[in-house]
N, C-alpha and C positions, 0 to 999 in steps of 0.2 A: 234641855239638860243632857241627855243623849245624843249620840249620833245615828244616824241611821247606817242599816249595814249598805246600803245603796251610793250614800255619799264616800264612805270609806273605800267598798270597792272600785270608786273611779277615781280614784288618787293613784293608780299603778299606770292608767294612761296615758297622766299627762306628764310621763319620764319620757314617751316615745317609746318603748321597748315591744311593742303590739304585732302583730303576727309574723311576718315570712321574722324578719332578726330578729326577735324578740326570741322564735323558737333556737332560732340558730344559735344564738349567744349563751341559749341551757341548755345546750348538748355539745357547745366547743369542749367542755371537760372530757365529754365522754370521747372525743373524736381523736383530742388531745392523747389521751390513753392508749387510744386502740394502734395510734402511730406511735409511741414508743415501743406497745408490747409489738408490734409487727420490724419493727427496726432493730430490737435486741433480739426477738426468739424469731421469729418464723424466716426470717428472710436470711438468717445462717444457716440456719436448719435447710431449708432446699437448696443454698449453696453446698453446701455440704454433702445434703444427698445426690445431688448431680455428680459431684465431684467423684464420691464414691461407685456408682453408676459408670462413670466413663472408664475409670481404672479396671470393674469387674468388666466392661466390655470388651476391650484392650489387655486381657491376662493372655500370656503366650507359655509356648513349653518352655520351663525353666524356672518359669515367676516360682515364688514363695507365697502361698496362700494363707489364710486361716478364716475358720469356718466359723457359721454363727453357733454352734454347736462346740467351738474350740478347740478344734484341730486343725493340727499345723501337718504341712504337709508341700511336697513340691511338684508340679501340675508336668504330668508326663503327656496328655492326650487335651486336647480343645475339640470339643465338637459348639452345635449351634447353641442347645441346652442345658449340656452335661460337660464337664470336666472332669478327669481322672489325674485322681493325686496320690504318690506316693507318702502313706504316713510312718512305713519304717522299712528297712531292706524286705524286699521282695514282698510286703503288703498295700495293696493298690487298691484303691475304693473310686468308685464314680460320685460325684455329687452334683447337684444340680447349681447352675450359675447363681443362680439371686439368690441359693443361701451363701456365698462369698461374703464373708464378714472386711478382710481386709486383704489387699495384694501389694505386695511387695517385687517388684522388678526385679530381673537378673542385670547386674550392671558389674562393672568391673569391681568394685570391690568387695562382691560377694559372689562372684563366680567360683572362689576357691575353695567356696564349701562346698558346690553344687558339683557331682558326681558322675 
């Protein structure tokens, strides 16, 4: 009148779905997922920070800087770990490279504001 729970549990078997694919086939979701979030978020994101990285390495006298602190200011002095940026006539502050929020090049058509 019943079934046993013995008989029921080996009805899963005979789909074939049983160990190495069986596991793999309930975690393709999960795997599924982790290569979208890795495709949309992570793999811009350290493009990005590279990108940012090479430009703060590459700041010369002239660039236009702004700091993560939010000053703007235009880089008089490059040493190894320190830059020195003018942020208003005759005031000069040192700040350290990796807090370089963004750098801006001197190129010709912004030479004409640079002084």
């Amino acid at each position: 009148m019943f079934s046993t729970p013995a008989f029921a549990q080996t009805a899963g078997n005979s789909a074939g779905l049983n160990g190495f694919s069986g596991q793999l086939l309930s975690m393709l979701p999960f795997l599924v997922v982790f290569l979208i979030i890795y495709l949309m978020l992570i793999r811009p994101q350290q493009k990005r920070f590279k990108d940012q990285r090479r430009a703060i390495d590459a700041v010369q006298k002239g660039d236009t800087v702004i700091t993560a602190g939010g000053i703007i200011g235009k880089v008089l002095k490059v040493s190894d770990r320190e830059v020195e940026i003018e942020i208003s006539k005759g005031i000069k502050i040192s700040v350290v490279k990796a807090t370089l929020q963004s750098v801006q090049p001197l190129t010709a058509a912004n030479s004409n504001t640079v002084e």
